[in-house]
N, CA, C and O atoms as a Maestro MAE file, in Angstrom:
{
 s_m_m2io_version
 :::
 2.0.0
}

f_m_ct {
 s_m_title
 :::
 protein
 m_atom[208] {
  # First column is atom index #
  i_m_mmod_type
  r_m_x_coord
  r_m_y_coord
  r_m_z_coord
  i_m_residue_number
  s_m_chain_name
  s_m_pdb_residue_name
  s_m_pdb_atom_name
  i_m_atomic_number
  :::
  1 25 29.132 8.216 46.283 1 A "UNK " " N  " 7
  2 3 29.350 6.799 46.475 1 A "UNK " " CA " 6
  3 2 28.406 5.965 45.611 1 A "UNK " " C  " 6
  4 15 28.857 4.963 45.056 1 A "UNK " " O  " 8
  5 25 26.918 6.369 45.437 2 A "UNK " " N  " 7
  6 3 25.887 5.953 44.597 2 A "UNK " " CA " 6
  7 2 26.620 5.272 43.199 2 A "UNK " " C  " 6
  8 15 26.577 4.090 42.856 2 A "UNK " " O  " 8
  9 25 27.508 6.753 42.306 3 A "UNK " " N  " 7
  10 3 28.274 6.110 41.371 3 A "UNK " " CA " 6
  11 2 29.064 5.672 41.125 3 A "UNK " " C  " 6
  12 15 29.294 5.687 39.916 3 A "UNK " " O  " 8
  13 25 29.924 5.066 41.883 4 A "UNK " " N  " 7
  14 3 30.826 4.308 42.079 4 A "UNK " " CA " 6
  15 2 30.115 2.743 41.551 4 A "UNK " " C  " 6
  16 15 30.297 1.944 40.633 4 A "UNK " " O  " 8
  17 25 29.169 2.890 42.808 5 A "UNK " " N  " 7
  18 3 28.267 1.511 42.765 5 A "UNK " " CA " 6
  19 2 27.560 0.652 41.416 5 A "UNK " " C  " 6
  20 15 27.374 -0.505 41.040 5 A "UNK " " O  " 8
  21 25 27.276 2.267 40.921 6 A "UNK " " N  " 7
  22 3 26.615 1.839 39.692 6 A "UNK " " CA " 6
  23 2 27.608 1.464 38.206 6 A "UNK " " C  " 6
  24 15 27.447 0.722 37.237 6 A "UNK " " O  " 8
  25 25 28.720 2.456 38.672 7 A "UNK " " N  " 7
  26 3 29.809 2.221 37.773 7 A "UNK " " CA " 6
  27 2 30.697 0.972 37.381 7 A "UNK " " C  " 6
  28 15 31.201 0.627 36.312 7 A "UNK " " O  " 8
  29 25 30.696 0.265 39.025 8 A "UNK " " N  " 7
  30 3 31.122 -1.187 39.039 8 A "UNK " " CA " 6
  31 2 30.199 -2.096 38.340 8 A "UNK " " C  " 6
  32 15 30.749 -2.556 37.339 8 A "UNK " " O  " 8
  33 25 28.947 -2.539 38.509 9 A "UNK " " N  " 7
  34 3 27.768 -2.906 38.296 9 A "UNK " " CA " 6
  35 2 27.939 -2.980 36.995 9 A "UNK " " C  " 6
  36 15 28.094 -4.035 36.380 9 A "UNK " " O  " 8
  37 25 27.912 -1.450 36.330 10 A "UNK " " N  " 7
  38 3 28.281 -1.542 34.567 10 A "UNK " " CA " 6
  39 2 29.537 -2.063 33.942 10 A "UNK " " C  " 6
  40 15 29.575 -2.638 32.855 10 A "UNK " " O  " 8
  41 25 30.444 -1.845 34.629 11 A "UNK " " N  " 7
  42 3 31.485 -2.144 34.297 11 A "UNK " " CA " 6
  43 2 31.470 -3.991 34.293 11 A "UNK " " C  " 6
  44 15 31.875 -4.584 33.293 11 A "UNK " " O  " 8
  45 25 31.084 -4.572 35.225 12 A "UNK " " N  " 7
  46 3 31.238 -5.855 35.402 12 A "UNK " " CA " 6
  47 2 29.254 -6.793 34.561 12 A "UNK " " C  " 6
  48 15 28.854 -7.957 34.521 12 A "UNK " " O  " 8
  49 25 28.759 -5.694 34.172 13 A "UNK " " N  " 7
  50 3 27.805 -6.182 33.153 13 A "UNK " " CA " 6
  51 2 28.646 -6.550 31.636 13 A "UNK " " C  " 6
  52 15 28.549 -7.585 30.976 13 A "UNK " " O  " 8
  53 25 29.263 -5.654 31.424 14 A "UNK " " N  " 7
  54 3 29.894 -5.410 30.229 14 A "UNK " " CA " 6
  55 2 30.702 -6.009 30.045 14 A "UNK " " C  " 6
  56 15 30.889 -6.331 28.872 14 A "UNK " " O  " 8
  57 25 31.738 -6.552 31.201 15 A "UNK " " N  " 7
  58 3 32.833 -7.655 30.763 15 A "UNK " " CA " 6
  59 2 32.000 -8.947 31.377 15 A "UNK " " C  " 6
  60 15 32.533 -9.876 31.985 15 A "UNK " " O  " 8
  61 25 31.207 -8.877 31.220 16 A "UNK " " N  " 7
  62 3 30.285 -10.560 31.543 16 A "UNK " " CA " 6
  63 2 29.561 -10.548 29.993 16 A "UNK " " C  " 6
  64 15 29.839 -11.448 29.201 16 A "UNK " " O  " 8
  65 25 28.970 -9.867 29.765 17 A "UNK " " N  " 7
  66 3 28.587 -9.730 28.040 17 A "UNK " " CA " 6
  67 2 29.745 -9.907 27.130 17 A "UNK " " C  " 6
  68 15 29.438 -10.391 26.041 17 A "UNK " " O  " 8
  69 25 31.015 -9.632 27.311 18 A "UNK " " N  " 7
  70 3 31.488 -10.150 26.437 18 A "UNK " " CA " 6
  71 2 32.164 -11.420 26.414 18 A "UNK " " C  " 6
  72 15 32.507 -11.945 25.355 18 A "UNK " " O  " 8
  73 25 32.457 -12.152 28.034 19 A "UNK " " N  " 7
  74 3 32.439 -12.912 27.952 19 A "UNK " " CA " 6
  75 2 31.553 -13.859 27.258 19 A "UNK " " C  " 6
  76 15 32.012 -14.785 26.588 19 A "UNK " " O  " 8
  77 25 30.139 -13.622 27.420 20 A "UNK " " N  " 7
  78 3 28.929 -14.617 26.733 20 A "UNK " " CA " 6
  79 2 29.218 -14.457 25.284 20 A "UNK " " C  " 6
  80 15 29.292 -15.350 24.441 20 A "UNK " " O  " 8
  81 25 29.344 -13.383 25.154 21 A "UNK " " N  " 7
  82 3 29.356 -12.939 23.631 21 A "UNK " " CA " 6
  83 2 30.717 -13.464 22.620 21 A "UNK " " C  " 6
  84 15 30.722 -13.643 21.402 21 A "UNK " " O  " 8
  85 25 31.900 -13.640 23.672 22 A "UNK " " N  " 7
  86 3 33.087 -14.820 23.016 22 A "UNK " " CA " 6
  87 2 32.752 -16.041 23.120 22 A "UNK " " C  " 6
  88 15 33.368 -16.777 22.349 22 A "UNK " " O  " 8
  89 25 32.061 -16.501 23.736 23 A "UNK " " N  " 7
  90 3 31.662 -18.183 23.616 23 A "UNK " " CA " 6
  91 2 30.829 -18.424 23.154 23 A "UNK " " C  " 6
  92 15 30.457 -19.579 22.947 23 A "UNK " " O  " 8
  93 25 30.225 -17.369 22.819 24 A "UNK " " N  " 7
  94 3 28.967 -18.008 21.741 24 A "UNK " " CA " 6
  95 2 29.668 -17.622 20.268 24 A "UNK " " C  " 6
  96 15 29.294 -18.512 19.504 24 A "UNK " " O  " 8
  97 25 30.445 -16.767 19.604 25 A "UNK " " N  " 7
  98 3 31.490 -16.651 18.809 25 A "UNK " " CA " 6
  99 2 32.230 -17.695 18.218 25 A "UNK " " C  " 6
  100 15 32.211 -18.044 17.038 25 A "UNK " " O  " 8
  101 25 32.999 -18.242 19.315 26 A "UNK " " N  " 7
  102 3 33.597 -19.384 19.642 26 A "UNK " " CA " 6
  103 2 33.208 -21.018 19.134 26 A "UNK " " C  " 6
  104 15 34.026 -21.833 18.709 26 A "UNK " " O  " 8
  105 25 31.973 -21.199 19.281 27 A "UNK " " N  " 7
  106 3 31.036 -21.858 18.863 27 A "UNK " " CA " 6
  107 2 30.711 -21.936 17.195 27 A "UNK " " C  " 6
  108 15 30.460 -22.999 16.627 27 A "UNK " " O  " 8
  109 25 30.754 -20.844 16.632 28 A "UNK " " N  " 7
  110 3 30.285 -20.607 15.526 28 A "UNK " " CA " 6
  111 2 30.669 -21.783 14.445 28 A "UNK " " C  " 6
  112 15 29.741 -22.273 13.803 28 A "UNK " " O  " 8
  113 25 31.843 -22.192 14.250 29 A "UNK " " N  " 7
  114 3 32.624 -22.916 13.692 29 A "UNK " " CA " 6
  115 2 32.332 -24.175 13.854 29 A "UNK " " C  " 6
  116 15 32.381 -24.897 12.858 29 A "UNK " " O  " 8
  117 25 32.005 -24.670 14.984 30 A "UNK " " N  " 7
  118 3 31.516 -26.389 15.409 30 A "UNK " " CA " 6
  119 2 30.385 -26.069 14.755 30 A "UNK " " C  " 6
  120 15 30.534 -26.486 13.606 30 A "UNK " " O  " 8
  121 25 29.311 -25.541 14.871 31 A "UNK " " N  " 7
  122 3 27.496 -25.271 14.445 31 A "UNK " " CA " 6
  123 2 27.845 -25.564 12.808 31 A "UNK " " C  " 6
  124 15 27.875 -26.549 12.071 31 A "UNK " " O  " 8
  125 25 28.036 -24.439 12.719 32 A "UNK " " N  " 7
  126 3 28.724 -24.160 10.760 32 A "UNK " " CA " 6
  127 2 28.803 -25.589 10.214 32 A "UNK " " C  " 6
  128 15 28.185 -26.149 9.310 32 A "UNK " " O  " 8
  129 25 29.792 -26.012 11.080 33 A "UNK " " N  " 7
  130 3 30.405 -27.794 9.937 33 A "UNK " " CA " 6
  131 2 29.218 -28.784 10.604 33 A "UNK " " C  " 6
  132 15 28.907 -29.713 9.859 33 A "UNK " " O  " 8
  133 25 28.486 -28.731 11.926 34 A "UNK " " N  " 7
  134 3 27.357 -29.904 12.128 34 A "UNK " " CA " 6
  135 2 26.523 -29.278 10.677 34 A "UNK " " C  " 6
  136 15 26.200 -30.081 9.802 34 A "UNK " " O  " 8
  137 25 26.186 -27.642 10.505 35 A "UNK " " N  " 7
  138 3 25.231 -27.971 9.587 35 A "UNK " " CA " 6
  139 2 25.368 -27.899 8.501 35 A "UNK " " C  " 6
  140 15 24.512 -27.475 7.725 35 A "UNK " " O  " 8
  141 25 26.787 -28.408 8.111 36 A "UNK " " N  " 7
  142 3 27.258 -28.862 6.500 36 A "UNK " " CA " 6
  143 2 26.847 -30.282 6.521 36 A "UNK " " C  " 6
  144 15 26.343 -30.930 5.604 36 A "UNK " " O  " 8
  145 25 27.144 -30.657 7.714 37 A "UNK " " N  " 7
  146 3 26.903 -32.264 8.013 37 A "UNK " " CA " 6
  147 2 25.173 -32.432 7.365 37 A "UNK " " C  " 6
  148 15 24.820 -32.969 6.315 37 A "UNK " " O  " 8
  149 25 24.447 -31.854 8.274 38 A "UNK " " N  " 7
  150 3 22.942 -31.616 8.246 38 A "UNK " " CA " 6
  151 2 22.256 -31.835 6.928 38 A "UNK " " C  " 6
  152 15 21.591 -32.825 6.624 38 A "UNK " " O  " 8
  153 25 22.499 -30.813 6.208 39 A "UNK " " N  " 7
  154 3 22.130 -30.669 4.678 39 A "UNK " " CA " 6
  155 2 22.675 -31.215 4.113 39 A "UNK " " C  " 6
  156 15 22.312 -31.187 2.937 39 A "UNK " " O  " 8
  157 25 23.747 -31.991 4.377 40 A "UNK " " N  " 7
  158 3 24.293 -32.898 3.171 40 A "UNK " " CA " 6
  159 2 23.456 -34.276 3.602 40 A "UNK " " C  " 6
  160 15 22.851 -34.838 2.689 40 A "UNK " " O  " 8
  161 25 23.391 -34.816 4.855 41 A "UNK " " N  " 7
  162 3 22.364 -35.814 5.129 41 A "UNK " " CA " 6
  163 2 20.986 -35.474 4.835 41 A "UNK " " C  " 6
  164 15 20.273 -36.428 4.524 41 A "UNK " " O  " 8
  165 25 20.498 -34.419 4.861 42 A "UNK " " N  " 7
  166 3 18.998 -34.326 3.946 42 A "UNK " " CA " 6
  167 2 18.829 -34.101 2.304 42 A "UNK " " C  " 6
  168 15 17.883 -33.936 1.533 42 A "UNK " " O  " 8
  169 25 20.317 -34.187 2.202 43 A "UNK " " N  " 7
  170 3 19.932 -34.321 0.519 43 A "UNK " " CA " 6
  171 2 20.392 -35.497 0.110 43 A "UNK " " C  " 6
  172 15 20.005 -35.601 -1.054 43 A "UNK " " O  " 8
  173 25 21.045 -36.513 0.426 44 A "UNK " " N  " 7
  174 3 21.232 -37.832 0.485 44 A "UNK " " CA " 6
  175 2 19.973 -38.650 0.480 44 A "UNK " " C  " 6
  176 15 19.688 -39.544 -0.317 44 A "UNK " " O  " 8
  177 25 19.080 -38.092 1.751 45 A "UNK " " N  " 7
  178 3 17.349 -38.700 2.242 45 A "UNK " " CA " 6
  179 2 16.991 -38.541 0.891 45 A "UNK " " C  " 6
  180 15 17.076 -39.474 0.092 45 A "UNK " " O  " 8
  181 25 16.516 -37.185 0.524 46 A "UNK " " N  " 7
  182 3 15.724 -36.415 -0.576 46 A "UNK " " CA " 6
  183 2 15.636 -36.905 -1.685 46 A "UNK " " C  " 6
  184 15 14.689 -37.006 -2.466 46 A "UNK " " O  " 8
  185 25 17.480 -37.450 -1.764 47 A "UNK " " N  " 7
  186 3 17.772 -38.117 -3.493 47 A "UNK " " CA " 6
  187 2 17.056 -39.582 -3.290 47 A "UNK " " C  " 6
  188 15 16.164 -39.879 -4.085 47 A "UNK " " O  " 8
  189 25 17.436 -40.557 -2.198 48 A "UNK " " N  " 7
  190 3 17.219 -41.292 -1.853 48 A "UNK " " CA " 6
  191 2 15.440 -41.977 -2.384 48 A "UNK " " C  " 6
  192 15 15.077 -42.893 -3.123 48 A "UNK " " O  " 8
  193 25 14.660 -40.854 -1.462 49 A "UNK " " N  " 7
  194 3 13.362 -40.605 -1.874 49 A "UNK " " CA " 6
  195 2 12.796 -40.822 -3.121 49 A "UNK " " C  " 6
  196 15 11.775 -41.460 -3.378 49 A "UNK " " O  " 8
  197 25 13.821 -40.023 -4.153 50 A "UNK " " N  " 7
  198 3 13.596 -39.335 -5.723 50 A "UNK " " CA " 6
  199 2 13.929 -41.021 -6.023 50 A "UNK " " C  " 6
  200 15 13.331 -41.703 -6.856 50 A "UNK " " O  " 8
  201 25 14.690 -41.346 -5.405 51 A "UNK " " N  " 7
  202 3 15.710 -42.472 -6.817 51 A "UNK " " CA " 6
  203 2 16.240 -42.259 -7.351 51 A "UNK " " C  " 6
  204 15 16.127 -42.676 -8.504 51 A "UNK " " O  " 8
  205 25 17.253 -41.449 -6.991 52 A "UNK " " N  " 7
  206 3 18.559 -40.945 -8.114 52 A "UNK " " CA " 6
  207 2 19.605 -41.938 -7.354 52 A "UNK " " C  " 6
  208 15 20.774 -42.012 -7.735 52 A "UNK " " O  " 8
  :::
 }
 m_bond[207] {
  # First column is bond index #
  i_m_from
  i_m_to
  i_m_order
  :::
  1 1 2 1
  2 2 3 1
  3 3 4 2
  4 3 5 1
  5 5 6 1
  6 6 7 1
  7 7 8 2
  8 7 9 1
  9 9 10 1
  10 10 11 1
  11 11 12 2
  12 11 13 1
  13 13 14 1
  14 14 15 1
  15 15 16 2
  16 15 17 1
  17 17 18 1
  18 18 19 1
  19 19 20 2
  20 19 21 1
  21 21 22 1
  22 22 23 1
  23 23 24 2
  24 23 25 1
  25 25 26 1
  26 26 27 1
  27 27 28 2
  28 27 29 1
  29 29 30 1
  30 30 31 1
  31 31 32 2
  32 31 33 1
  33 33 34 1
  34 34 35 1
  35 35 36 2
  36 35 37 1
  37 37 38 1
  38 38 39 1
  39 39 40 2
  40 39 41 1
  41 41 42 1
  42 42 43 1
  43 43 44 2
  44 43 45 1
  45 45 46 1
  46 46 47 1
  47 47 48 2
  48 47 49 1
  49 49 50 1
  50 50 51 1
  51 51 52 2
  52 51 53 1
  53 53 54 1
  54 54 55 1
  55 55 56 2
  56 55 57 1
  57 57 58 1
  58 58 59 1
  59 59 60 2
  60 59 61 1
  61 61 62 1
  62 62 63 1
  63 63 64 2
  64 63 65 1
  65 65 66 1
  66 66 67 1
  67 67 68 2
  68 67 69 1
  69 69 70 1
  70 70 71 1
  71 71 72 2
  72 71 73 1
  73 73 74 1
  74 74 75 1
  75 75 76 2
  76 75 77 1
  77 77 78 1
  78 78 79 1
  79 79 80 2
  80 79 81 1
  81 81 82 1
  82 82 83 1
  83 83 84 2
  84 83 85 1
  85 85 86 1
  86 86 87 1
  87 87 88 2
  88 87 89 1
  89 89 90 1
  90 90 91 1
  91 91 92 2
  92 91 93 1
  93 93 94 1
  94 94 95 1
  95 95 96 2
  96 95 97 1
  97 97 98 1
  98 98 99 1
  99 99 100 2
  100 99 101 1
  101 101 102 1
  102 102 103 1
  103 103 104 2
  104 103 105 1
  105 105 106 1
  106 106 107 1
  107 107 108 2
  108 107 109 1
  109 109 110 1
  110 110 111 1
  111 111 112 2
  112 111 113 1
  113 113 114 1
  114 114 115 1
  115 115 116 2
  116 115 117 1
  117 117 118 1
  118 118 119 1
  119 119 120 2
  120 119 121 1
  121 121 122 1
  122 122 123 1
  123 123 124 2
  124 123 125 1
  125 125 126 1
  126 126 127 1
  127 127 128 2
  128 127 129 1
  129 129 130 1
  130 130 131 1
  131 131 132 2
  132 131 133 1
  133 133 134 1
  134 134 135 1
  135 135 136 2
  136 135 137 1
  137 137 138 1
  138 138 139 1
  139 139 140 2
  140 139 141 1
  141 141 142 1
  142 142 143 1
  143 143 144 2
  144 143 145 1
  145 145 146 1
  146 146 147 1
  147 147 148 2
  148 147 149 1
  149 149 150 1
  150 150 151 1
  151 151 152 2
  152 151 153 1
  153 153 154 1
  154 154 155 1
  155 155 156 2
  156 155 157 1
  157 157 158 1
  158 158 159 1
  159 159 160 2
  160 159 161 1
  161 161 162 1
  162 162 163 1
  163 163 164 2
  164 163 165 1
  165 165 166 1
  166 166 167 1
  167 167 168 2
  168 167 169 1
  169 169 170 1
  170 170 171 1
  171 171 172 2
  172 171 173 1
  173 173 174 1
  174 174 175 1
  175 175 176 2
  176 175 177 1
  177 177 178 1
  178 178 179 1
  179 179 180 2
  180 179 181 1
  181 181 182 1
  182 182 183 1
  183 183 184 2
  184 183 185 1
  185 185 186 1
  186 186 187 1
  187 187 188 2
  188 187 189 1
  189 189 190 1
  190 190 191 1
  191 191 192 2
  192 191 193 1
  193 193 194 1
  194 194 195 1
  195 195 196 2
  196 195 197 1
  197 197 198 1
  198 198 199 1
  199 199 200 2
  200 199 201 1
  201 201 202 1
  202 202 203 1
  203 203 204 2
  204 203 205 1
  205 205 206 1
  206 206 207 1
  207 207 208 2
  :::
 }
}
């Protein structure tokens, strides 16, 4: 009965990890284009700075 217990336990670790592990995935794509956003506003500052 012990492994049963432990078997569920793993079993329901593992589909909770991949749940976390698809939404943070998921995410990737919004992050990506804020930090196209990002670096294109610090090189705007930078030039800004320079005087170009």
């Amino acid at each position: 009965m012990e492994t049963v217990g432990w078997a569920t336990a793993t079993v329901a670790a593992l589909g909770g990890c991949v749940l976390v592990l698809g939404y943070i995935l998921d995410q990737i794509p919004a992050l990506a284009e804020k930090a196209v956003h990002a670096v294109a506003a610090v090189r705007r500052l930078r030039d800004e700075w320079r005087g170009k």
